[in-house]
C-alpha positions, 0 to 999 in steps of 0.5 A: 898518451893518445887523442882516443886515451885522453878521449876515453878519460873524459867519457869515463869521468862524466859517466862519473859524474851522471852516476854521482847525481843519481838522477839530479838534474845537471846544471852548466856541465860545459862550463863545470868542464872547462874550467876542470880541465883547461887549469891543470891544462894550463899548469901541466904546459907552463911547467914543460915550457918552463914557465915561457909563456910565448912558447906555452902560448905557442904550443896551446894555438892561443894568443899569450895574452889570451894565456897570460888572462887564463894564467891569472884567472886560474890565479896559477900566475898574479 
């Protein structure tokens, strides 16, 4: 999957989303996104790095203990 496959998704899904309103005004997207995406984000890099948090952390260019708070505040570890 390429950076321009993962790109045409998120358009796609907000065009969604503005649709599904139909004219309601939106409220907090950045935040609504961000929390949508970096989840399965985090989950899908756990699960390839085996559960090894420092190489997780590595992969993602963030600090493990940064990793470690989003793991628990996803509640994906407690």
């Amino acid at each position: 999957m390429t950076k321009k496959h993962i790109d045409a998704c998120i358009r796609e899904s907000l065009e969604t989303y503005f649709k599904d309103l139909r004219g309601a005004e939106p409220h907090a997207i950045y935040d609504m996104v961000i929390q949508v995406v970096e989840k399965p984000l985090l989950d899908v890099v756990m699960q390839h790095a085996d559960g090894n948090q420092s190489r997780a952390a590595d992969w993602l260019g963030i600090n493990r203990n940064t990793l470690r708070r989003k793991l628990v505040d996803h509640k994906l570890i407690k």
